[in-house]
N, C-alpha and C positions, 0 to 999 in steps of 0.2 A: 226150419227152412225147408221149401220144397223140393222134389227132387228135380221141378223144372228148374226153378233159380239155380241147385247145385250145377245143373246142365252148361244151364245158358244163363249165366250170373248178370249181365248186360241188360236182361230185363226189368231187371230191381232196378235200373236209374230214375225210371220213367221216359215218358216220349213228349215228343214237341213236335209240331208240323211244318215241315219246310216245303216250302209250294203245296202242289198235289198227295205229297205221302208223309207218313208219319212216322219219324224215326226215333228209335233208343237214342237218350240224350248222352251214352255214354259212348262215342263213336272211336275209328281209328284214323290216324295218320298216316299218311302213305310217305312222308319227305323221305325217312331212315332207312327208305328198302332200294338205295342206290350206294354208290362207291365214298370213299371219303370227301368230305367239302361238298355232298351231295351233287357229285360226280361221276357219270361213267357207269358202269355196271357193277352190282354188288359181288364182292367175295365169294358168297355162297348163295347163285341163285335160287338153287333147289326149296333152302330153308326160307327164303324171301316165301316162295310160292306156298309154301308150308303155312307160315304165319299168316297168309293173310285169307288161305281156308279156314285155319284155325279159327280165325274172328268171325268167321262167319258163322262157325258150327256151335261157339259163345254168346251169340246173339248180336253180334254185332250186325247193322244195318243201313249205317252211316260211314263213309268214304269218304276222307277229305286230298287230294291229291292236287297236283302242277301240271304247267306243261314244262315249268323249266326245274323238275326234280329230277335230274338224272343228265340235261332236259332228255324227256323222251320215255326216260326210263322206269318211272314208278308209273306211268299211265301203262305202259306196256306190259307191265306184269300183273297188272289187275285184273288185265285183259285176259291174258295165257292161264291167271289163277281163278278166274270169276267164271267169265264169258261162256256157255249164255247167263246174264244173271236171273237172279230171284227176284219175282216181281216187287217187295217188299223194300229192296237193295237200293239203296239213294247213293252215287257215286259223284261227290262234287271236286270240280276241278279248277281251275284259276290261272289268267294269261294277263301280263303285264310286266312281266319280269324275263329280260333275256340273259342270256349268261356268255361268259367271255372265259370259262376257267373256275377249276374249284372255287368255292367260296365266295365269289362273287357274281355281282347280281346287278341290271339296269336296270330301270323303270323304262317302258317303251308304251306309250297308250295313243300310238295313232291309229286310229278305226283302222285302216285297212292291214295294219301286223294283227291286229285282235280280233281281225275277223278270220285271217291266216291262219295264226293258232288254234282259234274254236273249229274252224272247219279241220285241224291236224290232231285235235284232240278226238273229235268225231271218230276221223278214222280209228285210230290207234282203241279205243274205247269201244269199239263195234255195236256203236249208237246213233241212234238219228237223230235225239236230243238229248242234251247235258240237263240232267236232274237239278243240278247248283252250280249256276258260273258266275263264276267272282274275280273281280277286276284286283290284281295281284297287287297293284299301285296304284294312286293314280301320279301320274308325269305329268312335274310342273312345267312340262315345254311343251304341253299342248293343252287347249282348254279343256278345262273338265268339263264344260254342258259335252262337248265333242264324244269324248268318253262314257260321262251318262247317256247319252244318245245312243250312243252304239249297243249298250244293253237293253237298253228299249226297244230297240230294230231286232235284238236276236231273240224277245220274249216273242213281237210282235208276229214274227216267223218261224215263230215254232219249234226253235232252233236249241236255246233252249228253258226250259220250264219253271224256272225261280233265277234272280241273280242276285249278286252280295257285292261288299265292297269288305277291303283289307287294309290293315292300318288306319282307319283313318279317325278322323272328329267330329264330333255333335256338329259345327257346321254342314263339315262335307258330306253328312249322313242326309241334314237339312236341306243341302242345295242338289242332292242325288235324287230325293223324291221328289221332287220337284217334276221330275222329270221320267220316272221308273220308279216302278214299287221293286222295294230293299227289301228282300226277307232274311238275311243276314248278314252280320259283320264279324269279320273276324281280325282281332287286337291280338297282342301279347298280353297277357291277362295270370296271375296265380295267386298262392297265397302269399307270396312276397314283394310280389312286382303288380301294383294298383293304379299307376297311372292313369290306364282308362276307367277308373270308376264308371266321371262322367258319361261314358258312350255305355257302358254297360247301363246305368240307371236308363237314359234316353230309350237304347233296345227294350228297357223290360217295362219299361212306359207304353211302348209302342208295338209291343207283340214280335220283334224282331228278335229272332235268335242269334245270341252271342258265343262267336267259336271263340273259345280263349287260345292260341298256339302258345307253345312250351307250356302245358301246366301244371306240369309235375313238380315246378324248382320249390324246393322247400329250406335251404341253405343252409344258414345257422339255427333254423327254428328246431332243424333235423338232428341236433348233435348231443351226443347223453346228456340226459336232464332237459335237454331243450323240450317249451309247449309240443312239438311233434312227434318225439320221441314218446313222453312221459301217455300219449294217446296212442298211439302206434302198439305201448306196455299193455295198458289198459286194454287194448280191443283186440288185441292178438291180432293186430292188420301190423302192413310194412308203412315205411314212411310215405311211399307213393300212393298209396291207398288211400292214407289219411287226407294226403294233399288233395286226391282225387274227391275224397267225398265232402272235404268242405266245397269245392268248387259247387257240388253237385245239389248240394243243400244250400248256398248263397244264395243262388234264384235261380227259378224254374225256365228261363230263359238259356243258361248256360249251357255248351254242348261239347265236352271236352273230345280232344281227342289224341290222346295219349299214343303216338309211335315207338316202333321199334322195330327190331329186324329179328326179334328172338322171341322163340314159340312160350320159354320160360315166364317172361318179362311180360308178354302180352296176357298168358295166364293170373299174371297177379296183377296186373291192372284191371283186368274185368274183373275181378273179385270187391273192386273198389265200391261198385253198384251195389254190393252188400251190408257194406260198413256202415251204421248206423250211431251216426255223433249225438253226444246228448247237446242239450242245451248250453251245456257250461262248458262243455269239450267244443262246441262250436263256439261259446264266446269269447274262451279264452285265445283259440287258435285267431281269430278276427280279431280281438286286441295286440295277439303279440306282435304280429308284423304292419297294423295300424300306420 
């Protein structure tokens, strides 16, 4: 192993192109560097600011973040912990979700709150344009052409430079282009929770990168004796690791991005980028939670 990978482990993932720049497929999450219920300001801002130099000094180059994470508040410290950034640094963000209180969350997609937001995302992000804006929902109480439209308009002004869509389905991916080029979707996606295959296969049909969020859960696969554990043994990697690197090796489309609020935790997730499954350590992991 080189002593760059020992460096910056994140480059072992490989890269994918999202819009204009080409980022490490292994990126991070910004949701977990806010208060509980992903509320309010974190406990310990300082280590927030810590972690997420740290991922940058790991290779990390990929930022996946809200406006309603904190709301307010993981954009804002991206800001205080980045700002100016690194030309290299893709920092993507996502409005369609408003909050009322811990843990809860609306879908709100009428062009004019979503234009509200990207213009308050701007600010807070000290950008003129959003690298990757991704429409948080879409909200069944207003038309989606309305919604796809409105990412059309913010591509078309420059506003910003690729957009994505969140949750959603091989239709909606369908009737989105239609209308605006998708360069990515982001599902709940792991090795135990496959629901979207489908949208996963369609993106890696169509050159679209797939964020998978939460994709660390590995559950019971992860328990002694369990297929992730008995790999985990084998590869001197943690169970997150492993979860991390079959994601990373399923398809070259996949763009994990593994959050946290602690510098330890983020250190062995970018080691993930290193972990090399064999063929059987991948098939078996693919079958067990089948």
């Amino acid at each position: 192993m080189s002593e760059t990978t020992l460096e910056r482990p994140i480059e072992a993932s490989g890269t994918f192109a999202v819009g204009p720049k080409t980022v490490y497929r292994l990126g991070y999450g910004a949701m977990q560097l806010t208060g509980p219920g992903i509320w309010g300001e974190p406990k310990d801002r300082a280590t927030c600011i810590a972690v997420l130099r740290r991922a940058v000094e790991l290779g990390v180059n990929f930022i996946d973040t809200a406006d309603s994470y904190g709301p307010e508040v993981s954009e804002q410290l991206i800001a205080d912990a980045l700002h100016p950034y690194g030309g290299d640094l893709l920092i993507a963000t996502k409005a369609g979700l408003t909050r009322t209180g811990p843990a809860q969350w609306h879908p709100v997609g009428r062009p004019e709150y979503l234009r509200q937001q990207l213009e308050m995302s701007l600010r807070r992000l000290k950008v003129d344009a959003i690298d990757l804006f991704q429409l948080h929902r879409i909200d069944a109480k207003v038309p989606a052409d309305e919604q796809f439209g409105f990412l059309a308009d913010i591509l078309a002004e420059g506003k910003a430079k690729s957009v994505g869509l969140s949750e959603v389905s091989v239709a909606d991916l369908e009737a989105a282009r239609k209308i605006v080029p998708i360069t990515t979707v982001q599902n709940l996606y792991n090795l135990t929770t496959r629901q979207s295959e489908p949208v996963l296969e369609y993106a890696a049909s169509n050159g679209i990168g797939f964020i998978p969020w939460f994709p660390i859960a590995s559950g019971k696969l992860a328990e002694p004796g369990g297929p992730v554990d008995d790999v985990s043994k084998a590869n001197g990697a943690s169970a997150a690791q492993v979860a991390l690197a079959w994601l990373l090796r399923r398809s070259p489309v996949l763009l994990p991005i593994p959050g946290t609020s602690s510098v330890e935790h983020l250190e062995d997730n970018a080691g993930a980028a290193t972990v090399e499954l064999s063929d059987a350590q991948f098939d078996e992991l693919t079958a067990a939670a089948g």
